[in-house]
C-alpha positions, -999 to +999 in steps of 0.1 A: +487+264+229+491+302+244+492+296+281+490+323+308+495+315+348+472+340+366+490+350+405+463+371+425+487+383+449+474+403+482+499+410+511+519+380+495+560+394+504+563+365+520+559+338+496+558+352+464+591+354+449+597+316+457+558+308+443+567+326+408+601+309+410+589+277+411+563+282+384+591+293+362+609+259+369+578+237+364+559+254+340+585+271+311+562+269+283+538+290+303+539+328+303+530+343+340+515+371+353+510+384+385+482+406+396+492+427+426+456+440+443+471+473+457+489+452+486+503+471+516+532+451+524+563+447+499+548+426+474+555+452+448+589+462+455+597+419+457+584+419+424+598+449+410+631+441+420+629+405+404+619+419+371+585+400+374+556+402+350+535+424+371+498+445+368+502+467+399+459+474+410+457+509+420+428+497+445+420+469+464+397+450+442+392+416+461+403+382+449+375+382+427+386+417+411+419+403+411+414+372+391+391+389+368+419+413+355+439+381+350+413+372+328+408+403+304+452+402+301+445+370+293+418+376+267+433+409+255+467+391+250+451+361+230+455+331+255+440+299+250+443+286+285+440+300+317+455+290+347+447+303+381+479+295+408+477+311+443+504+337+450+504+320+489+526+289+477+495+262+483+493+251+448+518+229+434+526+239+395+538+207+389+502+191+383+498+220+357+508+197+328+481+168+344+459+193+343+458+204+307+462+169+295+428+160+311+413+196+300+422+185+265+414+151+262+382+157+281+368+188+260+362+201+294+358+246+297+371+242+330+393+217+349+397+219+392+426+208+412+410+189+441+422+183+474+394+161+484+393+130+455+421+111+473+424+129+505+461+136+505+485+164+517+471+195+533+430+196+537+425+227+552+413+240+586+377+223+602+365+255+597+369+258+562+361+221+555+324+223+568+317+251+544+334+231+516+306+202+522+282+232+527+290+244+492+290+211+478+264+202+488+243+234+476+259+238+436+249+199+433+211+207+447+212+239+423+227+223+391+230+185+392+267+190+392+293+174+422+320+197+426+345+178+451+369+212+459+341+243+450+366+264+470+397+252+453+417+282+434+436+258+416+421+261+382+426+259+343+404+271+317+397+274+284+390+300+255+352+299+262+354+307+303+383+328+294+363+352+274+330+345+298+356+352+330+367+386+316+335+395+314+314+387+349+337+368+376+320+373+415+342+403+433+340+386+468+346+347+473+344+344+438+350+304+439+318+289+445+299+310+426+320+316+394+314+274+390+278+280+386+282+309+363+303+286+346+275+260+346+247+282+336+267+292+307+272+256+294+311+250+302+321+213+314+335+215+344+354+187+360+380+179+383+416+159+390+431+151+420+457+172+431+481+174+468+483+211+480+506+229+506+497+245+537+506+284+533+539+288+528+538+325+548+516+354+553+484+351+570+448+343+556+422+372+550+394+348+559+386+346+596+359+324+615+337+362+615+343+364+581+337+329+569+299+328+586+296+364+565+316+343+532+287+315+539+260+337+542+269+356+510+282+334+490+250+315+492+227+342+484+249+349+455+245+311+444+211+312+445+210+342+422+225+333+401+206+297+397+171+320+397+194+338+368+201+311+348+170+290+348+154+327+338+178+326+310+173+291+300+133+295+301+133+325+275 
């Protein structure tokens, strides 16, 4: 199995050499690369001087944007797995190899790292929890489907929402939404426990005036795309 680690990196200086470090330690049959969305601190020059695996944006394209070129290197380069690992140090590599075990034995398209099956290490801010019920609570009243971590970057996928991915991934707050793209399209989607970090350095983009604005359009955007796929589905 070809397997690619996708970094969306934004602003990450701070964290970013030790996060691809410690991929390189825990992950060594994996090939890396980092996607570096036009950041204005020294993310590039960190990565440049380590000789890192690096697409350098030449605009800010948004996480969404980000991850989405991570998916057409991916496809372009022939990957069969996916794996999405936040360039902010949150996400511990080491459950990478529990998480393509249950991919593959599963048959699942997709496979979620989630903070909230067992409730251990780092949960995130209040803030951030009450959208995660929010979102929850909406992708299982749109598809049927209980998504635990809907928020949760932590991610592995397959050849079939690698090549769906590369072609339509959400540009803003892509997490909630790409789930029930991924949904509409037929993947299996499920999840595995995992413990994540706080942020090892830098600061988040998301604030409480952007979150009500996250909520707002991510929701919308959900709902589209449910109105989308049931069209789809009915013709």
């Amino acid at each position: 199995m070809k397997k690619l680690i996708i970094i969306p990196a934004y602003n990450e200086g701070a964290c970013i050499e030790a996060t691809v470090r410690e991929i390189i330690r825990s992950a060594p049959d994996c090939d890396y690369v980092i996607i570096n969305d036009c950041s204005t601190d020294n993310t590039q020059q960190i990565c440049e001087k380590n000789q890192f695996n690096t697409v350098n944006l030449p605009v800010n394209l948004g996480i969404g944007g980000a991850v989405r070129t991570g998916y057409q290197y991916a496809l372009e380069h022939g990957y069969d797995l996916a794996l999405q690992v936040d360039g902010d140090g949150q996400h511990n590599p080491s459950f990478l190899r529990e998480m393509e075990a249950y991919l593959t034995a599963h048959d699942a398209d997709m496979v979620i790292g989630s903070r909230f099956i067992k409730k251990e290490g780092f949960q995130s801010s209040w803030i951030r929890r009450i959208g995660i019920v929010y979102f929850t609570w909406l992708i299982r009243l749109c598809t049927g489907k209980t998504i635990t971590d809907p928020t949760s970057g932590f991610r592995m996928i397959g050849k079939k929402a690698i090549e769906l991915f590369a072609q339509y991934y959400p540009m803003d707050y892509p997490e909630p939404e790409s789930i029930v793209i991924a949904l509409n399209h037929n993947c299996k989607i499920e999840e595995i426990p995992v413990i994540m970090r706080e942020r090892q350095g830098g600061v988040s983009s998301i604030t409480i005036t952007k979150s009500i604005h996250y909520m707002i359009k991510v929701t919308l955007a959900i709902l589209k795309e449910t109105l989308r796929g049931a069209k789809h589905k009915s013709s």
